[in-house]
N, C-alpha and C positions, 0 to 999 in steps of 0.2 A: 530086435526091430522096434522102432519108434513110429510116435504117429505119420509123423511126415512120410514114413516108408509106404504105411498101410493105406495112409491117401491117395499118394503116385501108383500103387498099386491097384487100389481102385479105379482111378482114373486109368490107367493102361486098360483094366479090365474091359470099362466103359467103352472106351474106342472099340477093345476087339470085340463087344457084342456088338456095337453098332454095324460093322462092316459087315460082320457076320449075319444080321438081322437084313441090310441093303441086298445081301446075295442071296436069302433067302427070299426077300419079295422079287428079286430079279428071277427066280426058276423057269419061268415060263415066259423068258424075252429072250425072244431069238438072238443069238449071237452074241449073247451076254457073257463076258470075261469076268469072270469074279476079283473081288479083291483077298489079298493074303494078309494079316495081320500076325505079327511074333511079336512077343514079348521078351523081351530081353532086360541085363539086368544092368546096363552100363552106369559106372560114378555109382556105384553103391543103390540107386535107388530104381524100379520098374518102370518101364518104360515102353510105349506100344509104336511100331514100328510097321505101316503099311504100305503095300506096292500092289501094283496089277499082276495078277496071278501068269501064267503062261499062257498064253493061249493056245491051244492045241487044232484048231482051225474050224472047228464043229458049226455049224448053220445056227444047229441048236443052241440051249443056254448049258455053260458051263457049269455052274452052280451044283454044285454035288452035296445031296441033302445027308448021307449015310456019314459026310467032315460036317458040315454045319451044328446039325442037329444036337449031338455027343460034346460039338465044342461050345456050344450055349450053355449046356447042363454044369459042364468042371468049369467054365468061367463064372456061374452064379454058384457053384461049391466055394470057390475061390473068394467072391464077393463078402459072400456069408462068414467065412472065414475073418475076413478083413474086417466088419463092422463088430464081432465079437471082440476079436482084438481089441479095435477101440473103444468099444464100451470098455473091458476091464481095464484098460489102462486108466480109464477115466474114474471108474472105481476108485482103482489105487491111490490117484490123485486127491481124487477127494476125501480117501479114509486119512493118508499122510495130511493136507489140510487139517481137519479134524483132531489130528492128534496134537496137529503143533498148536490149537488153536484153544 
């Protein structure tokens, strides 16, 4: 993986906490349809991918805190992952500089 992958990575990330962040301050608006966010991996690089959830007809809000909640936590696993990556790459970068230098 290269940086540009861990960035597109990120950025996918980003989108899917935000959506996921809009559904959670949506829980308590009536008749609120969530959005779905997937990440997929198309042309090699991550990518975030969102649509309006289903709607299943409820008065109430659809926003189900039991998927939000668990998918905020492994998408900031995920994040954290990503900025580690790129620090040591940057490491490396800079130890190979250093040596040619």
């Amino acid at each position: 993986m290269n940086i540009s992958n861990n960035i597109s990575s990120l950025s996918a990330n980003q989108t899917f906490l935000n959506t996921s962040a809009g559904n959670v301050a949506n829980v308590n608006t009536d008749g609120y349809v969530p959005k779905d966010t997937r990440i997929t991996n198309t042309s090699g690089s991550p990518q975030a991918i969102t649509r309006q959830a289903d709607d299943n007809g409820s008065a109430k809000s659809q926003t189900d805190l039991t998927k939000e909640i668990p998918d905020q936590i492994v998408s900031g696993g995920v994040a954290e992952a990503n900025v580690t990556a790129i620090k040591t790459q940057d490491q490396m970068f800079g130890t190979l500089l250093d040596i040619k230098a």
